[in-house]
C-alpha positions as CSV (number, residue, x, y, z in Angstrom):
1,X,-45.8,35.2,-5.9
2,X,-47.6,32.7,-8.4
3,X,-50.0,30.1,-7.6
4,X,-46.8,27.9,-8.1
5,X,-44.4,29.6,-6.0
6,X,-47.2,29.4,-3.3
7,X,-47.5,26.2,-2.8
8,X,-43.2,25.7,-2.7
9,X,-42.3,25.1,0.6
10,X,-38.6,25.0,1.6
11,X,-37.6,22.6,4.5
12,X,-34.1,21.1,6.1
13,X,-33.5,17.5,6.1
14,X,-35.8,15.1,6.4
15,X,-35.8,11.2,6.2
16,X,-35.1,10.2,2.9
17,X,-33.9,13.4,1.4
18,X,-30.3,11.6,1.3
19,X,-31.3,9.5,-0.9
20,X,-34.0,11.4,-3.0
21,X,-30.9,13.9,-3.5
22,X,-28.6,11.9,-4.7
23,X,-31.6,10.1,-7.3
24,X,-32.4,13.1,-8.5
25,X,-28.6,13.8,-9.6
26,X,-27.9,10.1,-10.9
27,X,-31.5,11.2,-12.7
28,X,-30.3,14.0,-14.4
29,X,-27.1,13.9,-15.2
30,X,-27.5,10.4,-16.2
31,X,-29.8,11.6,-18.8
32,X,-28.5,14.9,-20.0
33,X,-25.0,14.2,-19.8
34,X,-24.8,10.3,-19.7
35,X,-22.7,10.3,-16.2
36,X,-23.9,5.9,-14.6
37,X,-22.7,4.8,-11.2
38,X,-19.1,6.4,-11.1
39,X,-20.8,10.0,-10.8
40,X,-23.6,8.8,-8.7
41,X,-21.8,7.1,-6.2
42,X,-19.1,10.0,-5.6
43,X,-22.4,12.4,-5.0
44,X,-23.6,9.8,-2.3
45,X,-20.4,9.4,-0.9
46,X,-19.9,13.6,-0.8
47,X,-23.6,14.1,0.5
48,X,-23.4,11.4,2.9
49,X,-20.2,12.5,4.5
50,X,-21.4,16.4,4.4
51,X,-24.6,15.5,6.2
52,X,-22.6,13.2,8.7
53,X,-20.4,16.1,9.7
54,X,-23.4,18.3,9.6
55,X,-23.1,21.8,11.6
56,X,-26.6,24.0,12.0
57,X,-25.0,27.1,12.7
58,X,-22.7,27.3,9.9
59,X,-24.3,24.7,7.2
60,X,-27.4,25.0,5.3
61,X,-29.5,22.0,3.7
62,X,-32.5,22.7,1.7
63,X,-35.1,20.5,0.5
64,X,-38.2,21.7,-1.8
65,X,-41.3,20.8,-2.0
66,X,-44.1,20.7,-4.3
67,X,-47.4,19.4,-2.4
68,X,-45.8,16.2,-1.6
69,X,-43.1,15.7,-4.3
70,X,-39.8,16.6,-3.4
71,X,-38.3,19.1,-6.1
72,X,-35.2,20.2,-5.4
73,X,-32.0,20.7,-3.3
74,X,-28.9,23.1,-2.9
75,X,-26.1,23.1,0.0
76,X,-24.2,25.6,2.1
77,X,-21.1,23.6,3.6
78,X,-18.8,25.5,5.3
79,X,-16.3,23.0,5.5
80,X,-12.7,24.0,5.4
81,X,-13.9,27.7,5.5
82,X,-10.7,28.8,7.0
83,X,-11.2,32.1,4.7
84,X,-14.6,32.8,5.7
85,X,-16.2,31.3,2.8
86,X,-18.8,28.9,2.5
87,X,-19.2,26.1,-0.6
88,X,-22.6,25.7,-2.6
89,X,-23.1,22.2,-3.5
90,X,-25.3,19.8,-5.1
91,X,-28.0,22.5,-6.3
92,X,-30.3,20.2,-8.2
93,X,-34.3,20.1,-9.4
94,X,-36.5,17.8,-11.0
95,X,-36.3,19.1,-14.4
96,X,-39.9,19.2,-14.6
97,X,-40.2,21.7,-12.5
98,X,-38.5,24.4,-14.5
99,X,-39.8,27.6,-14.8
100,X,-41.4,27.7,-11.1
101,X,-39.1,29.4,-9.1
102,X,-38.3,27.1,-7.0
103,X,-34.0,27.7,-8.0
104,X,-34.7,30.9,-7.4
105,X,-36.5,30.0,-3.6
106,X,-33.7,27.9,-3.0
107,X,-30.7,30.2,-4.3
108,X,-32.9,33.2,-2.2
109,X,-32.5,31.4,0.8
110,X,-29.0,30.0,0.5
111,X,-27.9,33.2,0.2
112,X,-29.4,35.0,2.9
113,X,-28.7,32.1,5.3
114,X,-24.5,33.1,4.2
115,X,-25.1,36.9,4.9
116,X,-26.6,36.0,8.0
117,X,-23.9,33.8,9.0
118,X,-21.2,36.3,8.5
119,X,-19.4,34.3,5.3
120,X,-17.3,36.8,3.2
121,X,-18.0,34.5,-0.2
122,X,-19.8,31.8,-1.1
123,X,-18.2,29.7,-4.2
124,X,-19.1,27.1,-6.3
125,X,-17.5,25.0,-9.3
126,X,-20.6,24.1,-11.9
127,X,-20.4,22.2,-15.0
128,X,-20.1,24.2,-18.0
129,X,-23.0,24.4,-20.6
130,X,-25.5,24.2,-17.2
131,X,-26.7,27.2,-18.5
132,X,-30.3,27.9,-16.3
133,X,-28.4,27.1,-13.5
134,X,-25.5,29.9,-14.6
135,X,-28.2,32.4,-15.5
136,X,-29.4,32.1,-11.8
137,X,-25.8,32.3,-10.6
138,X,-25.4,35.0,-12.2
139,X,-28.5,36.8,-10.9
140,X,-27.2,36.4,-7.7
141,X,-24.2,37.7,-8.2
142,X,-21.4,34.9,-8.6
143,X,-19.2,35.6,-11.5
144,X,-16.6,32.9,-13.2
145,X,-12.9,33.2,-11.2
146,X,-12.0,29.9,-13.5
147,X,-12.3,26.9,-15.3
148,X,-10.5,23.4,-14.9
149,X,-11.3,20.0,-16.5
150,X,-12.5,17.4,-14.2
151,X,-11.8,13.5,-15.3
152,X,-13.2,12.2,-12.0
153,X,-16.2,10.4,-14.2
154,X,-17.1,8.9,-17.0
155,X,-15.7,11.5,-19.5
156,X,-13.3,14.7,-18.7
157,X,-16.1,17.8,-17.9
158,X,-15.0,21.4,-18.3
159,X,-15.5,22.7,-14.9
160,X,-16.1,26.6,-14.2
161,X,-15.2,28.0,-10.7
162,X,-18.0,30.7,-10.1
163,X,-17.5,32.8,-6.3
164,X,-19.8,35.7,-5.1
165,X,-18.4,38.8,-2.3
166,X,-20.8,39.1,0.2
């Protein structure tokens, strides 16, 4: 590991981190893809209700840190797994911190938490032209099952379905 990847440590919830995670989305995709509160309020809403209904042994929530800064965050909800799967959502990172691998800490652990819990798959629907974020899918085996166009925000977003066999 790198100096950086050293000093990346990965933790579950913690005060705050609601609202920190849904920041750094409004953040983002308020600047790269010019989503304002329609977006933003529909991640709070999801995040909020996911972390609500939150279950230990068959949910994952990851927080990363840099020193003090919270970095990043990615999601295993296993809600409405009546197939065995489990749902990846709201992988995010301060853009800043590209390059680190901290994605790749936080993909590394998602995944090995699903393994461990027994899931079959582990899907995920992505926007398309995310394309670090795809590359890292990809790395980690997910491949595209399908695409569909989401009008939910501020413009219609072509949506890719991505899923991974465990």
């Amino acid at each position: 590991m790198g100096q950086d990847e050293d000093s990346i440590e990965l933790t579950g919830y913690r005060p705050g981190a609601l609202g920190k995670v849904v920041e750094l989305h409004g953040r983002y995709y308020g600047a790269e893809w010019g989503f304002d509160l329609t977006f933003e309020a529909d991640i709070a809403t999801e995040i909020a209700a996911f972390l609500t209904r939150f279950d230990s042994t068959k949910d994952g929530f990851w927080i990363a840190w840099l020193e003090d800064a919270m970095v990043g965050s990615l999601t295993i909800d296993h809600h409405g797994d009546e197939d065995g799967s489990a749902h990846l959502r709201w992988f995010i990172l301060e853009p800043e911190t590209a390059g680190r691998g901290i994605g790749t800490r936080l993909m590394s652990a998602a995944m090995t938490f699903c393994r461990d819990k027994g899931y079959s798959r582990v899907w995920l629907t992505t926007f398309a032209g995310l394309d670090a974020a795809r590359k890292l899918y990809d790395r980690h085996g997910f491949i595209e099952t399908g695409t569909f166009e989401n009008t939910n925000w501020d413009r219609p977003i072509t949506m890719q379905t991505l899923e991974c066999k465990l």
